[in-house]
C-alpha positions in Angstrom: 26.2 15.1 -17.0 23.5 14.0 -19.3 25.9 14.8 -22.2 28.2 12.4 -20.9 25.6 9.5 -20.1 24.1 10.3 -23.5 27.4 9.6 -25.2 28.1 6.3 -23.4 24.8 5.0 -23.9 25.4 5.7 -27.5 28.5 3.7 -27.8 26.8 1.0 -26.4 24.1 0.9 -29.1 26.1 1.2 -31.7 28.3 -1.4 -30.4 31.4 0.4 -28.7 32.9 1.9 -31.4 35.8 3.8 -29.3 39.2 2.4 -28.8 39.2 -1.5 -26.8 40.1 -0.2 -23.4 36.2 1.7 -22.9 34.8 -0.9 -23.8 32.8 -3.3 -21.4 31.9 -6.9 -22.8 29.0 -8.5 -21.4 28.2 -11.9 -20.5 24.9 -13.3 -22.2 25.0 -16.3 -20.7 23.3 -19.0 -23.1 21.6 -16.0 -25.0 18.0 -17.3 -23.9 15.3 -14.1 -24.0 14.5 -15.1 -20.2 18.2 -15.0 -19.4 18.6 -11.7 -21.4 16.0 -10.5 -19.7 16.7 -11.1 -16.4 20.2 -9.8 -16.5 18.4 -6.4 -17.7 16.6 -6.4 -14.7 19.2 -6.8 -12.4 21.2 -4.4 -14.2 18.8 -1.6 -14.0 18.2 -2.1 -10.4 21.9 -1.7 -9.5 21.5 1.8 -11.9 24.0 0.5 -14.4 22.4 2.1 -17.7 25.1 1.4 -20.1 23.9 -2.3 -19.3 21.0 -2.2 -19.4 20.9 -1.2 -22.7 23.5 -3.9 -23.6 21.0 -6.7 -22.1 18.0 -5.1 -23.3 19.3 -4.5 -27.4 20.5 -7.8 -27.4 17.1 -9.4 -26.8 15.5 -7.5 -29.2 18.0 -7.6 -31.8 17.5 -12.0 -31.4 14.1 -12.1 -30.7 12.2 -9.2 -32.4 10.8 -11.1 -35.2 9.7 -14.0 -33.4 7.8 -11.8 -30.7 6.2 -9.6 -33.6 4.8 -12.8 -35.2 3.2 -13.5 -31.5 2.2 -10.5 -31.3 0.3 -10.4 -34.8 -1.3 -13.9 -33.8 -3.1 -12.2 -30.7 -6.4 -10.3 -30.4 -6.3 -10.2 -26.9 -4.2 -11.2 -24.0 -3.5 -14.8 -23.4 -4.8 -15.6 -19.9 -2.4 -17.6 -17.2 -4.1 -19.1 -14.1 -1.3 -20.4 -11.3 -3.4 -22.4 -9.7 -5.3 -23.9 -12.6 -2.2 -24.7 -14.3 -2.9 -22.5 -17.3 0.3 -20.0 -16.8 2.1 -22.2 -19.9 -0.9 -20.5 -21.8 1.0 -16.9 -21.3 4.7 -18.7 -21.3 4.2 -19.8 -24.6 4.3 -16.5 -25.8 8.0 -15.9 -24.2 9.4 -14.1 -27.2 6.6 -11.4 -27.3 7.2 -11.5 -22.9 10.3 -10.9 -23.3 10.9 -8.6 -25.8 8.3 -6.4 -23.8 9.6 -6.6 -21.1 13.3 -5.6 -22.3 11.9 -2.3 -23.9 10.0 -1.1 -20.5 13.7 -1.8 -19.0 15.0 0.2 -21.6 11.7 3.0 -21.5 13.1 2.7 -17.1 17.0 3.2 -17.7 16.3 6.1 -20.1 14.0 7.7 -18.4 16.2 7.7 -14.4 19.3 9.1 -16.8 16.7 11.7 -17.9 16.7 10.9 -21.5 13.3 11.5 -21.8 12.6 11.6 -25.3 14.5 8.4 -25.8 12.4 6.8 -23.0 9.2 8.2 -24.6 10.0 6.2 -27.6 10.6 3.1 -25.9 7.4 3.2 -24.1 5.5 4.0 -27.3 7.5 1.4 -29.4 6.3 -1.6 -26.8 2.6 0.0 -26.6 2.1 0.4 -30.5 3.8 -3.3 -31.3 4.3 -5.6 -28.5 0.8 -4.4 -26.5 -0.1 -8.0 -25.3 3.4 -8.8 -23.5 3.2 -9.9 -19.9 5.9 -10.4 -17.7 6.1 -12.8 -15.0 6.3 -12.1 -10.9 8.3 -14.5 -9.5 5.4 -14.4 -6.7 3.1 -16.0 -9.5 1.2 -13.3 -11.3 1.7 -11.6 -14.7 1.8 -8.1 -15.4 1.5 -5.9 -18.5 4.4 -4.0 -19.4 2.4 -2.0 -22.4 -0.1 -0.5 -19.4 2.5 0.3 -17.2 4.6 2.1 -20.2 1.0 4.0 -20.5 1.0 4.9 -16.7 4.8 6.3 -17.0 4.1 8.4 -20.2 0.7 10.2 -18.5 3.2 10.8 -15.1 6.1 12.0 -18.2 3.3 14.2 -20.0 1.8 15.8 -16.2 5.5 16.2 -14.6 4.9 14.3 -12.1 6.1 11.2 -11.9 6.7 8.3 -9.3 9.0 5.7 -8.4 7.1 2.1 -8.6 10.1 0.1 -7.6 9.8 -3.5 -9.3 6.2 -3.1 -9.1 5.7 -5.5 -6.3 2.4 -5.4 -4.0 5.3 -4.9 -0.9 7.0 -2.6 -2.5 3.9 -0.3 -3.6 2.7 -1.0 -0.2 5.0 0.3 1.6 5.7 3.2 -0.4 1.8 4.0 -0.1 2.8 3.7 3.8 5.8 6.4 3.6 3.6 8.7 1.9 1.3 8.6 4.1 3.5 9.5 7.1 4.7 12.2 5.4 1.1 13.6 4.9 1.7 13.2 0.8 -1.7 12.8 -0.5 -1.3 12.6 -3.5 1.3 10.1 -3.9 -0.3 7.6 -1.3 -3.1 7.7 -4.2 -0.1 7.1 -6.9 0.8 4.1 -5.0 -2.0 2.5 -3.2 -4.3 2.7 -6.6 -1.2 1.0 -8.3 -1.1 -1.6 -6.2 -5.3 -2.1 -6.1 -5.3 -1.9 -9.9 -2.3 -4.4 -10.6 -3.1 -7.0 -8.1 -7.0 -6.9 -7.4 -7.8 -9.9 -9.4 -5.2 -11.8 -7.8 -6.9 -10.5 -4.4 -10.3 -11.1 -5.1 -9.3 -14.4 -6.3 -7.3 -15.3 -3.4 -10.2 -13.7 -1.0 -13.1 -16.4 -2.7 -10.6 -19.2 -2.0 -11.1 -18.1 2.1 -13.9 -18.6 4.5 -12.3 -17.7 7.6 -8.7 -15.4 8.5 -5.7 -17.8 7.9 -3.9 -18.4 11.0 -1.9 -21.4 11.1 1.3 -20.0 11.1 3.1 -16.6 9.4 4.3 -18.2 6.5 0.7 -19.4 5.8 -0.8 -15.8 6.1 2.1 -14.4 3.7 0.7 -16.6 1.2 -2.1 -14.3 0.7 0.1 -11.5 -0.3 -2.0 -9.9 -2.9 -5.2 -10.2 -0.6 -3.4 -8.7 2.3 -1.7 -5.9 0.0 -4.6 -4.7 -1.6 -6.5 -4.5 1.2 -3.9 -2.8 3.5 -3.6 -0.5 0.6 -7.4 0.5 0.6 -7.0 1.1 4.0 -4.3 3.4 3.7 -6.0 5.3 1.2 -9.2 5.4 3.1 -7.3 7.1 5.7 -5.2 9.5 4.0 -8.4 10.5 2.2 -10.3 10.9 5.6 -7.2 13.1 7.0 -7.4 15.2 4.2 -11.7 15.5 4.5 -12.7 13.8 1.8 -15.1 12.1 3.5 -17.2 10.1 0.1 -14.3 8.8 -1.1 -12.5 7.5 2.0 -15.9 5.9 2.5 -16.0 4.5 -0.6 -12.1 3.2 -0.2 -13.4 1.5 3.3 -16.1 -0.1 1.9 -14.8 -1.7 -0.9 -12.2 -3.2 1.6 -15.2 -4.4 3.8 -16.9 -6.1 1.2 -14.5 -7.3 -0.8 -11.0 -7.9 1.0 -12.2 -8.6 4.2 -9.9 -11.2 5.1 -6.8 -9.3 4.3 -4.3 -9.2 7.4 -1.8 -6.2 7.8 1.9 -7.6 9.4 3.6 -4.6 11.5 7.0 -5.2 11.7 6.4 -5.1 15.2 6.0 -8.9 14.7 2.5 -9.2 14.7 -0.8 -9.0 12.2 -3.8 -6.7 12.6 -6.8 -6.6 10.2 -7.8 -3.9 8.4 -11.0 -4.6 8.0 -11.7 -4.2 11.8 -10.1 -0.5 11.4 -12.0 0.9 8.6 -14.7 -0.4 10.5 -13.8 1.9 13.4 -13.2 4.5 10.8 -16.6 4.7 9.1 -18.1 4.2 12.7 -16.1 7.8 13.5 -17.0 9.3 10.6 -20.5 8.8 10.8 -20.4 9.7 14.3 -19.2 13.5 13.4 -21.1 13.7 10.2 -23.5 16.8 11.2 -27.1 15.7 11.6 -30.1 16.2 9.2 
């Protein structure tokens, strides 16, 4: 099977050479990097490969040497603020976004056909020369394709890899949720700690902004969605750490949601919201109540 995918995929990047009727053309729409892009995206979340390479070579093969001139203009990465306005700072560098961007697709389809050398050089060709490309969350954050390309070789080089979805707090959340019904420490780490690490800056800002719960309506507490994700997600790794008796770092997981997500709210699809806080509350109160006495 991975012959055959392997032989496709190279038809693709060499253009289709075989006869007309294998062939599959693609529409580019108005051949904007965003557009490209976004097409890529789609494509690997419905699993078409051949396409995704399609979207994603196109892109680069346009916009390579305009992103590697952004790129070499850069010590650092160009900081976006959505509420200050500042995100055009981080747009203006849409070549280098993009571009990116299309090679973690690329590292992403190569690596779920189990082309892993091919994937390996993907991830390595966006960390050595595209490092400071972010990529834009419809939600209003940017993330950093290079250090996710980092966090998919390590998983590559230990054998143990995970599925981050499209990287979304939900999505992360809920998978750190799954996990932990199934008792799976180690992947409730793997998921809550990538949600805490990608979206704790957007949390902590979000968290500064409050002095009191939001209540007004559901729509008004969803707004908070980093807050409430990253919080929910210390919570479930305070727990899953405390299940499994390590007892100084579920602490250290409740804590940090005490003092520094506090106003994060949990929705159970039950239809309601409950606060995490208030439960790793009870929690530490439990723990300290069995710790044996000195």
């Amino acid at each position: 099977m991975k012959k055959i995918v392997a032989v496709m995929l190279a038809m693709v990047l060499v253009g289709c050479l075989a006869p007309l009727a294998f062939c599959v053309e693609y529409d580019f729409g108005d051949f904007k990097s965003v557009t490209i892009t976004t097409k890529a995206w789609d494509a690997l979340n419905k699993g078409d490969v051949e396409a995704v390479l399609a979207y994603t070579n196109k892109c680069i093969e346009l916009y390579a040497v305009e992103a590697k001139k952004m790129q070499a203009s850069l010590t650092e990465y160009p900081k976006g603020e959505a509420d200050g306005g500042k995100n055009q700072d981080v747009f203006n560098y849409w070549a280098l976004n993009d571009v990116g961007t299309c090679l973690f697709i690329q590292g992403e389809a190569y690596r779920k056909a189990d082309m892993l050398e091919e994937a390996k050089e993907a991830y390595n060709k966006l960390i050595n020369e595209y490092s400071f490309a972010q990529s834009w969350d419809t939600k209003g954050w940017f993330w950093k394709p290079a250090e996710a390309a980092k966090d998919r070789l390590k998983e590559m080089e230990s054998g143990k890899s995970y599925d981050y979805g499209d990287f979304r707090s939900e999505t992360l959340t809920g998978k750190a949720w799954a996990a932990f019904n199934q008792n799976d420490l180690e992947t409730v780490l793997a998921y809550a700690d990538k949600c805490i690490t990608l979206y704790k800056d957007k949390a902590t800002e979000m968290q500064k902004s409050l002095t009191e719960y939001p209540w007004e309506t559901k729509e008004k507490i969803f707004s908070y969605w980093a807050l409430n994700d990253v919080g929910t997600c210390l919570f479930i790794k305070g727990e899953a750490l405390r299940k499994a008796g390590k007892i100084a770092e579920a602490k250290e997981a409740f804590n940090s949601l005490i003092n520094d997500y506090f106003f994060a709210q949990a929705w159970d699809p039950k239809g309601w919201f409950w606060k995490p806080v208030d439960a790793a509350k009870e929690k530490m109160a439990e723990m300290q109540e069995t710790s044996p006495q000195k």
